[in-house]
C-alpha positions in Angstrom: 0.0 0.0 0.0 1.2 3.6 -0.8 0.5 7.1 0.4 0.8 9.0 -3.1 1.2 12.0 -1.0 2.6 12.7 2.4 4.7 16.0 3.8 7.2 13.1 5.7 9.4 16.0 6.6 6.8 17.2 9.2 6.5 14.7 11.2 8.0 14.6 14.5 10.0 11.0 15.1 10.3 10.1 11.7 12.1 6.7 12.4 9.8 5.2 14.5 6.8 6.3 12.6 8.1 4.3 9.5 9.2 1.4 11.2 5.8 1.5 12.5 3.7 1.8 8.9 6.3 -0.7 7.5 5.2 -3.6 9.9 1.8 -2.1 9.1 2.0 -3.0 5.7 3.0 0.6 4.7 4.8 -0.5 1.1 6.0 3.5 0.4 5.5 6.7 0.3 5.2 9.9 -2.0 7.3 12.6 -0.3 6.5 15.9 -1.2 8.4 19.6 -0.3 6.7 22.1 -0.1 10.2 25.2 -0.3 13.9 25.0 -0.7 14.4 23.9 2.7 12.0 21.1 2.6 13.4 20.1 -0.5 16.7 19.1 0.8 15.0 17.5 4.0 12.8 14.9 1.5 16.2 13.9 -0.3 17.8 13.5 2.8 15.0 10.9 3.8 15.2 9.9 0.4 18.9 8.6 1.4 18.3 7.6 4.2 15.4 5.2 3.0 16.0 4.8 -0.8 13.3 1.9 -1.0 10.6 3.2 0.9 10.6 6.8 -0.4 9.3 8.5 -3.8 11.2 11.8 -3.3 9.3 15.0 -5.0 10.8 18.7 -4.7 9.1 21.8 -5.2 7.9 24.7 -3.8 3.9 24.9 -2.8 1.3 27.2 -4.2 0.1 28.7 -1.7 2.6 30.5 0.2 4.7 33.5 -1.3 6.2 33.0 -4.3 10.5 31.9 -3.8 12.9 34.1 -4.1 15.1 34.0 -7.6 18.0 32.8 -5.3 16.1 30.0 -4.2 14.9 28.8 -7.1 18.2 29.4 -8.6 20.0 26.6 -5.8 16.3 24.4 -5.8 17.5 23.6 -9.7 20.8 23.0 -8.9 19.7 21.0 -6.1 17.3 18.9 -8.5 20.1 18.8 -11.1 22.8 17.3 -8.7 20.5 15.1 -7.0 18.6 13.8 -10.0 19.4 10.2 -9.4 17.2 10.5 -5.7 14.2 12.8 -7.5 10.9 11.0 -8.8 8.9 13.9 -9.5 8.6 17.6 -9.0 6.1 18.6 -6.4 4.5 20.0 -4.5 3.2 22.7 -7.4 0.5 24.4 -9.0 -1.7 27.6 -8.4 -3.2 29.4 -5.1 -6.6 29.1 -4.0 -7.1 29.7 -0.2 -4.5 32.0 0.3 -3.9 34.3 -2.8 -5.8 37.2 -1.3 -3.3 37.0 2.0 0.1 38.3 0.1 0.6 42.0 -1.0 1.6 42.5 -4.4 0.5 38.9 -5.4 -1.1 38.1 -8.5 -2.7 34.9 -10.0 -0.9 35.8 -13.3 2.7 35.5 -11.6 1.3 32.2 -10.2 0.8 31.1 -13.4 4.1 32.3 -14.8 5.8 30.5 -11.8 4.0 26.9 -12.7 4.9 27.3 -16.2 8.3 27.2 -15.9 8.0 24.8 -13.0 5.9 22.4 -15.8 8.8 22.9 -18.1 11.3 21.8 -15.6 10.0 18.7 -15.1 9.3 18.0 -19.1 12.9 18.9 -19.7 13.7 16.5 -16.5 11.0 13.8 -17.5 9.9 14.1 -14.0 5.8 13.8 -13.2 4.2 16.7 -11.6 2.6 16.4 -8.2 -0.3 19.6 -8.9 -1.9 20.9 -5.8 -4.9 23.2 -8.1 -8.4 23.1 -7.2 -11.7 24.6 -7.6 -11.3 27.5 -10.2 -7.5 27.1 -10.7 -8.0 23.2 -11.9 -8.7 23.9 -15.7 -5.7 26.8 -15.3 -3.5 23.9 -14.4 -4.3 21.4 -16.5 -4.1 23.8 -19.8 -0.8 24.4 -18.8 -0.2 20.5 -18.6 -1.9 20.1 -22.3 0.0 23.3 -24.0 3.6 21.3 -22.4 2.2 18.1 -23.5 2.9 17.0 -20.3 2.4 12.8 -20.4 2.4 12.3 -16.2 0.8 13.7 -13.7 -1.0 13.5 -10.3 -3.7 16.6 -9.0 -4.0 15.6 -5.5 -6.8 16.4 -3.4 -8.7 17.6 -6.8 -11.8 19.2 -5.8 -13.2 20.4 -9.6 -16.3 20.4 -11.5 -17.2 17.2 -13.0 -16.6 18.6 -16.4 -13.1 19.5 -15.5 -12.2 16.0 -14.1 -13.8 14.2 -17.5 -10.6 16.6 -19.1 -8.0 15.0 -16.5 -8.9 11.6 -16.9 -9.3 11.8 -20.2 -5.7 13.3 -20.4 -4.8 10.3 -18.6 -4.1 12.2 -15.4 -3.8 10.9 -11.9 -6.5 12.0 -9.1 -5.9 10.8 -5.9 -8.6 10.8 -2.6 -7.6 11.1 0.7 -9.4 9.9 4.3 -11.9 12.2 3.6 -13.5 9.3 1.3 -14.3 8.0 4.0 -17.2 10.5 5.4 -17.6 13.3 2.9 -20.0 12.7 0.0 -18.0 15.1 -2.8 -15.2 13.0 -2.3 -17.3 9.7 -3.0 -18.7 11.6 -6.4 -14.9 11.8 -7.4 -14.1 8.1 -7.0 -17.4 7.2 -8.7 -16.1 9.9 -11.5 -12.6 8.2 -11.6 -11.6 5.1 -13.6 -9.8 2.6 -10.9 -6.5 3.0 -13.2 -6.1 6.4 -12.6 -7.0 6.4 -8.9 -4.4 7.0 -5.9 -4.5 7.1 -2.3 -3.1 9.7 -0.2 -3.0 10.8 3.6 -1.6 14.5 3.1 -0.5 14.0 6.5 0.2 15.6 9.1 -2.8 16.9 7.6 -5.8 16.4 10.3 -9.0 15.1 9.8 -12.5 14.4 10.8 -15.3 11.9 11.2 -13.6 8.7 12.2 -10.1 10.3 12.5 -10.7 13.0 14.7 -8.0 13.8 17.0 -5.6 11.2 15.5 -2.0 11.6 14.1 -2.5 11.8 10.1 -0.9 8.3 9.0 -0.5 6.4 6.0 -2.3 3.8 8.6 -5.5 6.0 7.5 -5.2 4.2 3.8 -6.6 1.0 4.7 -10.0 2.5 5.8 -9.8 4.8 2.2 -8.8 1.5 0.7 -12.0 -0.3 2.2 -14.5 2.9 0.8 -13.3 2.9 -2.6 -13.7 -0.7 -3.2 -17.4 -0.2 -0.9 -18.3 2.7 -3.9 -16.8 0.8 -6.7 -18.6 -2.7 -5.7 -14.9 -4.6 -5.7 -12.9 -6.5 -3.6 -10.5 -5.1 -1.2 -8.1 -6.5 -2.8 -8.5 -5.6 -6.4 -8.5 -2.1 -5.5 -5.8 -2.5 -3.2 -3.4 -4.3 -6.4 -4.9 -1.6 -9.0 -4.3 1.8 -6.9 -0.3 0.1 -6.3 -0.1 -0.5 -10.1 -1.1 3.3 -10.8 1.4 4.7 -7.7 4.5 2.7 -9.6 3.3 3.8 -12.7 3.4 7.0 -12.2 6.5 7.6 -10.0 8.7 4.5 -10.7 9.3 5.7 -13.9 
């Protein structure tokens, strides 16, 4: 079983926390960065545990956009460190907190995600997108005009319309624990073909309903495993094989 997206650099006790989702049954994980610092803190895990670890770098949306110096060292990191990096990520566009940062515009957002997409083209690197609502289509145009072949919009809350573009693209969507008690996130996986389908925690990302006051774990992803294959009428395990298939598809290379 894989978490196909999980900030591993937040969490507090790392070791043991692995140790503990391996005997679990915990095959891997999709570690994402969210800055420059972060970045070198996945690769390090990366080293650290080369076959339980996906490694993505990239700088998330919705914060302030990087400084040029940053940037500047993040693709000298990616360049050096090629060998460790499976995708770029986390990227994409602001929603929630555009409105937060003077002299911030959607445009520059853009701009910046552009010539992220084009890094990982020239890189052959998948994108990890984090773009919802009204910034999905943005995001996904930018994909098409790149021709972009891989890539995985995680958490993807869109219109139906949008997500019949994505999958048709041949896109990943993944759903998280929310699956499990919120009914837009049970119209996606009824919208999604099981071949494009991944699983993902977004820990330490809290949630609700049956996970209230619980660390975020990749342990959550047997109770998402056991909704999807409840929505989709199939087995456990047929869901549990397919969603794997798409996770090393996507980031094995």
């Amino acid at each position: 079983m894989f978490d196909a997206h999980i900030h591993l650099n937040q969490y507090k006790e790392i070791d043991q926390q692995i140790e503990r989702w391996k005997n679990a049954g915990i095959t891997g994980v999709v570690a994402v960065s969210t800055d420059l610092q972060s970045s070198y803190e996945t690769l390090s895990l990366k080293q650290k545990y080369p076959d339980f670890i996906f490694a993505a770098i990239g700088f998330h949306p919705e914060q302030p956009l990087p400084p040029a110096q940053d940037v500047a060292e993040w693709e000298r990191l990616l360049h050096n460190e090629r060998h460790l990096v499976s995708a770029i990520g986390e990227v994409g566009l602001p929603y929630y907190s555009l409105q937060k940062y003077e002299n911030a515009s959607l445009e520059s957002y853009i701009d910046f995600l552009d010539n992220m997409v084009s890094i990982s083209k020239a890189e052959a690197l998948p994108l990890v997108l984090h773009a919802v609502h009204s910034h999905a289509p943005i995001a996904y145009d930018i994909l098409v005009k790149h021709q972009i072949k891989k890539a995985h919009f995680h958490w993807l809350k869109a219109a139906p319309s949008v997500i019949a573009q994505i999958v048709k693209s041949g896109y990943y969507i993944s759903v998280t624990p929310e699956v499990c008690y919120r009914s837009r996130d049970q119209e996606l996986v009824h919208q999604l073909p099981l071949n494009q389908l991944l699983i993902e925690t977004d820990g330490p990302w809290p949630f609700s309903g049956p996970f209230q006051n619980k660390l975020t774990s990749p342990l959550f992803l047997q109770d998402v495993t056991e909704k999807i294959g409840e929505l989709k009428k199939m087995a456990y395990e047929t869901v549990l094989q397919q969603v794997k298939l798409n996770t090393l598809a996507l980031y094995k290379g």
